[in-house]
N, C-alpha and C positions, 0 to 999 in steps of 0.2 A: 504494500500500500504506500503511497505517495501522496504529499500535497505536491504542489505546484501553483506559479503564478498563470493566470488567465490571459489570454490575448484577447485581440478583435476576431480573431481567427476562431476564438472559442465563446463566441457571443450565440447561436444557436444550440450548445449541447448546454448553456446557461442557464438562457429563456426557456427551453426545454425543461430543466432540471425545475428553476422557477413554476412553472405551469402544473407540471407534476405532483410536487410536490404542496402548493395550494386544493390541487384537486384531490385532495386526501387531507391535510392538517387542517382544513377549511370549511370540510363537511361539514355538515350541522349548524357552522356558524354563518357562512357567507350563504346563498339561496343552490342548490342543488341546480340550476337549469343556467344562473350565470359560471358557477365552476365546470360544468359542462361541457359551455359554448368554449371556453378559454384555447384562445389561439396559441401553439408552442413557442411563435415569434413574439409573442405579448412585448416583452423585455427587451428582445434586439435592438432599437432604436433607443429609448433610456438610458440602456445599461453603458451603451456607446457614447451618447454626450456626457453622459455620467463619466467615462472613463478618460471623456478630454479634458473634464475638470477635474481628476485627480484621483477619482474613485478606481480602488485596487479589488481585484476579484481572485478567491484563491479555490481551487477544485478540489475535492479529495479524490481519488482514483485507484483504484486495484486494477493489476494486471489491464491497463491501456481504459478501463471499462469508467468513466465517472458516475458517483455517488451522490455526490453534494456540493454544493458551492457557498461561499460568506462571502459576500462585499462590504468595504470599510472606506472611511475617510476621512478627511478631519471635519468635525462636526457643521451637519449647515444649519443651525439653528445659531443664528449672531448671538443669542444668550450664551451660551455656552460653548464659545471660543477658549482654543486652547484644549478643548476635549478633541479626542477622538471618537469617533461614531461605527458601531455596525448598522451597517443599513439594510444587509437583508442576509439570509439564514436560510437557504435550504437542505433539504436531504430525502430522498428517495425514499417511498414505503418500505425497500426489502432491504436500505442499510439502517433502518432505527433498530436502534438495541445490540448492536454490533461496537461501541464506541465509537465509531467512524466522527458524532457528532461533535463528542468531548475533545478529539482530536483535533478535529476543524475549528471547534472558538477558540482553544488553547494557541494552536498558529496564529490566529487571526487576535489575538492579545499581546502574544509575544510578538505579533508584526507591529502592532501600535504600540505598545513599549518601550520598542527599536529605535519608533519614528520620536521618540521624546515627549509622549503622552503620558500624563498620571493619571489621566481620569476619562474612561469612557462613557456612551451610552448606549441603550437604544430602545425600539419601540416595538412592544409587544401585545396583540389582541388580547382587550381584557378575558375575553371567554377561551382565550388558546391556552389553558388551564395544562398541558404538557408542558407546553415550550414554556411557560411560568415556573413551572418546577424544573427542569433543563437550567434556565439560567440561573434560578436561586443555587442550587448546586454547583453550579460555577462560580457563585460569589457574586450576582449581582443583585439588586434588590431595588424593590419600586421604592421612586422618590415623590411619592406622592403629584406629580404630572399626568394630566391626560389630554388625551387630543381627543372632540370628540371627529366623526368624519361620515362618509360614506361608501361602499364597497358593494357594485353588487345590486343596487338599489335596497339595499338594509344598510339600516347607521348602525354607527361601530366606535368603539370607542378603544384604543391606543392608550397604553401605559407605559411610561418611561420608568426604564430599569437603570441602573446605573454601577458603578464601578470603580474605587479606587485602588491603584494599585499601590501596595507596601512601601514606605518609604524605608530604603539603605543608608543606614549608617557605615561608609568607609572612612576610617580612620586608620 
């Protein structure tokens, strides 16, 4: 198994991975007939202007085959400049519960750490009640923030999780 960094080259097995992986972690929540319709290209276009501003995308992958992908960046909420942000979080129905996932935020932490971030965030469907516990486990926790929004034609409401990492004392 491998990460790796994502190209333009690798913006369709993305928005694929994206599509997929909504049309399963979404069920229930978003309406059954809009995750249905959902185009595999959804992302293509976003994920690419997104990448000319700076957004990094990282795949996990076994033997040639992609799993999941994380996108990150430095934060676009002018409030909280100077963070770093994940912005989006996939993974495949047949890699959950495999670690693949744990694998992927932990790169995708140590990639913002790298970049001289202490503080991350990001935004997770209040009803995605997995991926709420996924990240608490990983050490992040709602900061009391929500977004409320639309998705779907059902409103949806977004909670920000958050993240500081350890301050080192080297002496």
């Amino acid at each position: 198994m491998k990460i790796r960094t994502a190209g333009v080259q690798d913006l369709e097995t993305v928005s694929r991975i994206h599509a997929l992986s909504w049309k399963t972690a979404y069920r229930g929540i978003l309406p059954d007939d809009f995750l249905d319709q959902l185009s595999y290209r959804r992302w293509v276009a976003p994920l690419k202007d997104m990448m000319e501003q700076g957004l990094e995308i990282r795949v996990i992958e076994e033997e040639e085959k992609p799993f999941g992908c994380i996108t990150f960046s430095a934060a676009r909420d002018q409030a909280f400049a100077g963070w770093g942000e994940i912005v989006s979080f996939h993974l495949l129905l047949e890699a959950r519960g495999k670690g693949y996932g744990r694998l992927l935020i932990q790169d995708a932490m140590r990639q913002l750490k790298e970049k001289g971030y202490s503080k991350i965030y990001l935004w997770v469907l209040e009803k995605n009640e997995r991926a709420r516990r996924f990240y608490e486990k990983n050490g992040f926790t709602w900061n009391g923030d929500r977004l409320e929004g639309e998705e779907g034609g059902r409103k949806v409401t977004d909670l920000r999780y958050v993240l500081s990492f350890p301050k080192t004392n080297l002496s």
